[in-house]
N, C-alpha and C positions, 0 to 999 in steps of 0.2 A: 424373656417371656412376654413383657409389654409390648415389644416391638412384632412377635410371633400373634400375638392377638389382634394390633392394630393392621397387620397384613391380611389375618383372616375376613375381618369386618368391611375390609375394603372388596374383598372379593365377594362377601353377601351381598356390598352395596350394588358390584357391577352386576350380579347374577338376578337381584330381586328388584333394584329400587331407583337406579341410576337411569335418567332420560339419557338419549342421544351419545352414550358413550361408546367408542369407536366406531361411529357413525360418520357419515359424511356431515362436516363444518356446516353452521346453520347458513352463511353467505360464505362464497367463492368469490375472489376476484382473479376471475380468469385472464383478464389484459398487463395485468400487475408491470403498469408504464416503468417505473424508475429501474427494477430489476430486467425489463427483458431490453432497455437502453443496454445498459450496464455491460450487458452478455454478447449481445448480439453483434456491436460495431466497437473496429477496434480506437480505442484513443488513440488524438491527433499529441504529438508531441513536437515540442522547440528546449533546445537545451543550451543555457548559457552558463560556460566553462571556462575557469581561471586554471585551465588545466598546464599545469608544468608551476603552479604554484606547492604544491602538495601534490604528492604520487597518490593520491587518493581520487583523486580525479579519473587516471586514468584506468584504477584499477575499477570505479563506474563505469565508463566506458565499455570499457571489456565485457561484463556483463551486461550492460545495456543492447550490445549487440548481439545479445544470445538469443535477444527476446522481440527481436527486431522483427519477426515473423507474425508476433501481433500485437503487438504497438504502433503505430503512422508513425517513423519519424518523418519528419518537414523540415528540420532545421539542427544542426551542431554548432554554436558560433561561439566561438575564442572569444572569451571577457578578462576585464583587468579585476582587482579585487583588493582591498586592503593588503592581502598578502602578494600580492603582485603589480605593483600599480602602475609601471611604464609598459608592458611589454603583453603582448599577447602570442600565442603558439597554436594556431591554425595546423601545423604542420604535423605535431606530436598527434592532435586527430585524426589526419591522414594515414599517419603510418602505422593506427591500431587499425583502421578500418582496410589496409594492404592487408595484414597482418589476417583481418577477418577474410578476408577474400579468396586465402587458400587454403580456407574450411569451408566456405559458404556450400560447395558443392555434397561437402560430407553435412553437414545440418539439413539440406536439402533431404537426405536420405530417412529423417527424423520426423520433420516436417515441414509442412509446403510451405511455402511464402515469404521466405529470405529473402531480401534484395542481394543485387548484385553490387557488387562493390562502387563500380563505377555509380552506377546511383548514390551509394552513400557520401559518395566523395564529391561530387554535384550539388550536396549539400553542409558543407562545410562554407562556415564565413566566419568571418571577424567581426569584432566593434574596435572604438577607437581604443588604442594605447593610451588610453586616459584616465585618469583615478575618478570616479565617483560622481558628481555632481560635474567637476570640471570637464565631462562630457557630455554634459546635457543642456542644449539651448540651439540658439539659432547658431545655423553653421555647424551642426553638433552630428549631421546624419553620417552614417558608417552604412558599411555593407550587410552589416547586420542588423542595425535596424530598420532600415528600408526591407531587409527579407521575412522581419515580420510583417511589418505592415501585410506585404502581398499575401502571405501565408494565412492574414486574417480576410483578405479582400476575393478568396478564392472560393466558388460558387460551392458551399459545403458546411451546413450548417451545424455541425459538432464540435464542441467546445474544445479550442487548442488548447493545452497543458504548457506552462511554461515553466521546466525545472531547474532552476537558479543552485548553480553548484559553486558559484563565488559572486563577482558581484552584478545588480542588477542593474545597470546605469543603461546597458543598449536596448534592454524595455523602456527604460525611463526617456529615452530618445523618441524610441519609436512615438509611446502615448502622447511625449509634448509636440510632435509634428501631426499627429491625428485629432490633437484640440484643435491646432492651428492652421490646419490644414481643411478640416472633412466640416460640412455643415453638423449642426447641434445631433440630430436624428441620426445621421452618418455616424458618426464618432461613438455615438451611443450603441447603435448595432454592434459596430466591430468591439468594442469594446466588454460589449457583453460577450462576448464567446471567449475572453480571457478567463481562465484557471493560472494563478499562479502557485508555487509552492516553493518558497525560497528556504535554504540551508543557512539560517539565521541570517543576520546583516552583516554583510561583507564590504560595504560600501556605504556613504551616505544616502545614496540616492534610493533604499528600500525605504524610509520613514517622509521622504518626499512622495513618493506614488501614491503610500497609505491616506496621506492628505489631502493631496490634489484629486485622487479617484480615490473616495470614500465607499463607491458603490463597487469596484472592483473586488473580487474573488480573490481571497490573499490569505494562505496558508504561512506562520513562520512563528520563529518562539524568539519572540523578541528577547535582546539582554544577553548576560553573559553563558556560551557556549551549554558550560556544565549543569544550565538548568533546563536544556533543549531537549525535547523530544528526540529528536535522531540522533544523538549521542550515544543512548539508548543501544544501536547497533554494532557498537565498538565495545562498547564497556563488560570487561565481567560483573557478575553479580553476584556476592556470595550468594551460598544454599541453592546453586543451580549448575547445570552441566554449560562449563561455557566452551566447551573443548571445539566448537565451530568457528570461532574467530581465531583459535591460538596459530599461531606459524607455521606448526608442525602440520596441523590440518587445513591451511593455505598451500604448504607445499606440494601435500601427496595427492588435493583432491584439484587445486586450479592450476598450478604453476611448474609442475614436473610432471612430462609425460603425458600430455592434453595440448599438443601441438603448438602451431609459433603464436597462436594468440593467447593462449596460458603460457608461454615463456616469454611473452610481453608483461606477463601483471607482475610489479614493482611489488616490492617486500613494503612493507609497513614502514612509514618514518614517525607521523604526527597518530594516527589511527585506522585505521582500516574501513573504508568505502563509506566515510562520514555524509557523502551525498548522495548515495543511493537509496535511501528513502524519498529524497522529490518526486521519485518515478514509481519505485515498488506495488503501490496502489491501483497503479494503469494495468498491472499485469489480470492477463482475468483466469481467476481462478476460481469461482463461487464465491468466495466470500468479500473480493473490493469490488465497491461503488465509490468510485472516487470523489462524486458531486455530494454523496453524503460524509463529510472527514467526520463528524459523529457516529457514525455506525461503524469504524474502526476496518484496519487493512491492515496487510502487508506493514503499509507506511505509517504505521501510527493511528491514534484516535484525535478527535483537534474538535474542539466545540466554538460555535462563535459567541463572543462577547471583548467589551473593551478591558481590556488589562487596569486592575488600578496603577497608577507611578509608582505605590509603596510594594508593589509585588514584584516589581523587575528587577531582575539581578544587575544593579551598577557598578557593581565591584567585582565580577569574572570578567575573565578573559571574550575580549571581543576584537583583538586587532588592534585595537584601538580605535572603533568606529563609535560615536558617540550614540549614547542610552536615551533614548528621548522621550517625554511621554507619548502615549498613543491617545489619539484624536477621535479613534472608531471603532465600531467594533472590528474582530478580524477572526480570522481560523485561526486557534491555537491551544495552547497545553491542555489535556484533558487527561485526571485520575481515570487508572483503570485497576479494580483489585483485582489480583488474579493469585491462584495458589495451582503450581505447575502438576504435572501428571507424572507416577512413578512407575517403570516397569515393576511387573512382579513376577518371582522366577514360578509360583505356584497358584492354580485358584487361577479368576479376575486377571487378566495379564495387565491392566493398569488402576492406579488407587490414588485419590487427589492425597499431597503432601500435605503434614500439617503447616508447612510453616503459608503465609500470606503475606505476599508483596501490593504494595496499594503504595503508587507514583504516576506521575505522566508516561514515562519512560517504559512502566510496565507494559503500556498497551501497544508500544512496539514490539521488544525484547519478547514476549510472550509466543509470537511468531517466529523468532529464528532459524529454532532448528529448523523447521519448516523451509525458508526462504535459500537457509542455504545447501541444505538437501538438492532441492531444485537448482540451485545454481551450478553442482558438483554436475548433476544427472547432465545438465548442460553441455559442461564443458567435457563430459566424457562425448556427444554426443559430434564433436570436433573430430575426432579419430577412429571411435569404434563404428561398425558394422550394427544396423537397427536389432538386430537377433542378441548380439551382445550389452545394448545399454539397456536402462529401465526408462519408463517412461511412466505420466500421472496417469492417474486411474479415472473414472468418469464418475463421479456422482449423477445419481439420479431420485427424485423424490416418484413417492406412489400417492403424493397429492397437490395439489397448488403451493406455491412457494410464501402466496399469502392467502390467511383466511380469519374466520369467525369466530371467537365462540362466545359465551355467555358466564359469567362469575358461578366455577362449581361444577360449569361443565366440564366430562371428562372428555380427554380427545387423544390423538395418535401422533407420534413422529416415523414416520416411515421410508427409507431408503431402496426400496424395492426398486431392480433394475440398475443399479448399481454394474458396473464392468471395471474389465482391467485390460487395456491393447495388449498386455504381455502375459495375462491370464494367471496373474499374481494372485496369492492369496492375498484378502482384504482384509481390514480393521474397521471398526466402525466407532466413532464417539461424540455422542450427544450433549451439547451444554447450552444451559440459557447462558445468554452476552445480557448482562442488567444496564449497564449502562449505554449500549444503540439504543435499547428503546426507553418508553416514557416509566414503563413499571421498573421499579430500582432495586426491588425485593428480590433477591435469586430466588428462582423456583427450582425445588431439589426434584430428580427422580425418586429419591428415597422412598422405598427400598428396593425399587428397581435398579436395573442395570445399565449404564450408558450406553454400552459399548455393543449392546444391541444394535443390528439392522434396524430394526421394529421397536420403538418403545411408545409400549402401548400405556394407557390409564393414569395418562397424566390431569391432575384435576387444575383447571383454573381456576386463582387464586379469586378473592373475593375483591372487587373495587366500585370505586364511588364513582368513580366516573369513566369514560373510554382511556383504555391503555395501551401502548403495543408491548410485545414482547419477544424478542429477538431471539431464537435461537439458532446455535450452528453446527452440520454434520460436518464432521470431519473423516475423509475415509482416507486412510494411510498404508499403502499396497506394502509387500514384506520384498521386495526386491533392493538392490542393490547401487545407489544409497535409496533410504525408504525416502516416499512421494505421498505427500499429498494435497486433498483438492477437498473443495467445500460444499457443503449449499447452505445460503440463510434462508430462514424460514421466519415471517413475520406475521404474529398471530395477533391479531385484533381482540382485546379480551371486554366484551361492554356488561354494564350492570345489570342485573337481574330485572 
């Protein structure tokens, strides 16, 4: 009855008393820099790979090349790594990307922009056969670190992406020839268009870079494994459906029956595609901004600040590469609480669980089914006929993607325009993300419905000072496997 009453007063408020309520936002910023970056050009990528150390490697790979149509790659280069440390396998990269070659024509059929093999194979190199530190100095350069360099010295001012899948010493080459090499201003240009994001430390030489380039862009969760973020992607979880990582659903949906590049992906030994988070984020879907690791992707959520020494896991498993303090701050671990979404066979087709997960790890795992939905639609898109696979649907907003409003006002989230290439029925689900932005307080719809297109008559919350607040549509088509795609929407909420 309480709840029936405080519904009805809300709707006296809209009808009799309420300024500006689903009205147009008091400012619009219609240029909204960092999101129409984001959307518009696709990230440059360089990928360093201790790949045939772990078949994990190469089952990223495989994936990586699905998505090859909008991503830049610039670079695939054979690295050594704790787990591998004499020997590097240029070749095992070759022969996925053969492998991709006699599908590329069939993903053409999907979407434009596949490279052709030989391009991709043009871009394969090495670093030394050398463990860690011991290949880094003078007399130290390789063919892969001299192909970053050029990769950073190419007239194109978009930040390369550097996805560190073992260890990172042929960066650490490249940067100490680019001190030693480039005037102060030089060094410092190229330097600044580094993003790195390494799959913990595989080598000595990631807590060297951190030191020496304190001002470099550096994603990683330092310490032992099992307290990393992208672990996250492998791990079941009780009280959740993990049946997307299990075996049975590796076989039916990648590796049987999805042609010779899914009868390339190796069965699981250590974990299943532990370094496909360094990239995930690059994918664009509405909701990653990869220059913001705070505003959460694909790849995890990552806040900058310096680690204390007493927080790092010294006593997991790390190879054996040693736990060092950190010197600066860096991109890494960030809590995300999340309590997952439940079908429901009656009424509301979805209802948040009671139970609530609150770790680093959540603010990956929260996206999987998601990531690998897409990955399945992928790889059917290897064999089948465009009429037979499913493909994402488009989100579209009926307003700015950022805006205004004032403590109290009420305002709209609207999806209007919304599509589907294969004219799928849609899903729609609305939720504030508390922790992208600066207000920490979930904002409920209560007693509204999420899963509205249109949710109207949301009131912002009361604050002392300017806030953001992050929300995100999620529209998920009913095709075969279900897709979906995003929009963040970041509303400015200032005080009365």
């Amino acid at each position: 009855m309480t709840q029936k009453l405080s519904f009805l007063g809300l709707i006296f408020l809209l009808l009799f008393g309420a300024c500006d309520q689903n009205a147009a936002p008091e400012t619009l910023n219609a240029s909204q820099p960092d999101m129409a970056v984001a959307f518009s050009e696709k990230h440059r990528l360089i990928v360093l790979s201790d790949i045939e150390a772990d078949p994990d490697d190469a089952q990223t790979l495989i994936r990586l090349l699905l998505y090859a149509n909008v991503i830049d790659i610039e670079g695939l280069i054979a690295t050594t790594s704790t787990h591998q440390k004499s020997r590097v396998a240029p070749e095992t990269m070759k022969s996925i990307i053969q492998a991709y070659g006699k599908i590329q024509p069939n993903l053409e059929k999907h979407q434009s922009g596949f490279p052709e093999e030989d391009a991709l194979l043009s871009l394969v190199k090495q670093g030394l056969a050398e463990y860690g530190m011991n290949g880094v100095g003078e007399g130290k350069d390789s063919e892969g670190s001299d192909w970053i360099i050029s990769v950073l010295e190419k007239d194109d001012e978009r930040p390369v992406w550097v996805s560190v899948w073992g260890g990172v010493n042929t960066l650490a080459q490249a940067l100490h020839k680019i001190r030693n090499t480039k005037s102060e201003s030089e060094a410092k240009s190229l330097m600044s268009k580094l993003r790195v994001y390494t799959i913990s430390d595989q080598d000595d030489s990631g807590i060297w870079i951190r030191n020496n380039f304190p001002d470099l862009f550096y994603i990683v969760s330092p310490g032992g494994y099992g307290r990393a973020t992208w672990i996250a992607i492998n791990q079941a979880v009780a009280g959740i459906n993990n049946e997307v990582i299990s075996n049975q659903w590796l076989e039916e949906n990648i590796q049987q029956g999805h042609g010779p590049l899914g009868a390339m992906y190796p069965d699981v030994a250590y974990g299943m595609e532990g370094d496909t988070p360094a990239w995930l984020s690059l994918i664009p879907n509405g909701l990653n901004v990869p220059d913001h690791p705070d505003w959460g992707g694909w790849g995890g959520r990552y806040e900058l600040y310096q680690p204390d020494a007493s927080s790092l896991d010294t006593e997991g498993f790390t190879g054996g590469v040693p736990v060092e303090p950190e010197t600066r701050p860096l991109w890494t671990n960030a809590d995300d609480t999340y309590s997952p979404w439940i079908d429901q066979p009656y009424g509301r087709p979805l209802r948040k669980d009671t139970l609530s997960f609150t770790d680093n790890k959540v603010s990956l795992w929260r996206w999987r089914e998601d990531f690998q939905h897409d990955f399945a639609a992928r790889m059917d898109w290897c064999t089948l006929a465009y009429e037979e696979a499913n493909h994402p649907p488009i989100p579209a907003l009926g307003h700015p993607e950022e805006f205004t409003v004032k403590s109290g006002d009420i305002f709209s989230l609207d999806a209007s325009g919304t599509t589907d290439p294969d004219g799928d029925n849609l899903s729609f689900l609305w939720f504030h993300y508390p922790e992208a932005g600066s207000y920490q307080e979930l904002i409920s719809f209560a007693p509204l419905s999420e899963n509205l297109y249109n949710v109207h008559t949301i009131r912002a919350p009361e604050v002392e000072k300017t806030e953001t607040a992050h929300f995100i549509l999620k529209v998920t088509d009913k095709g075969k496997p279900a897709l979906s795609r995003y929009k963040r929407v970041i509303v400015t909420i200032q005080p009365k």
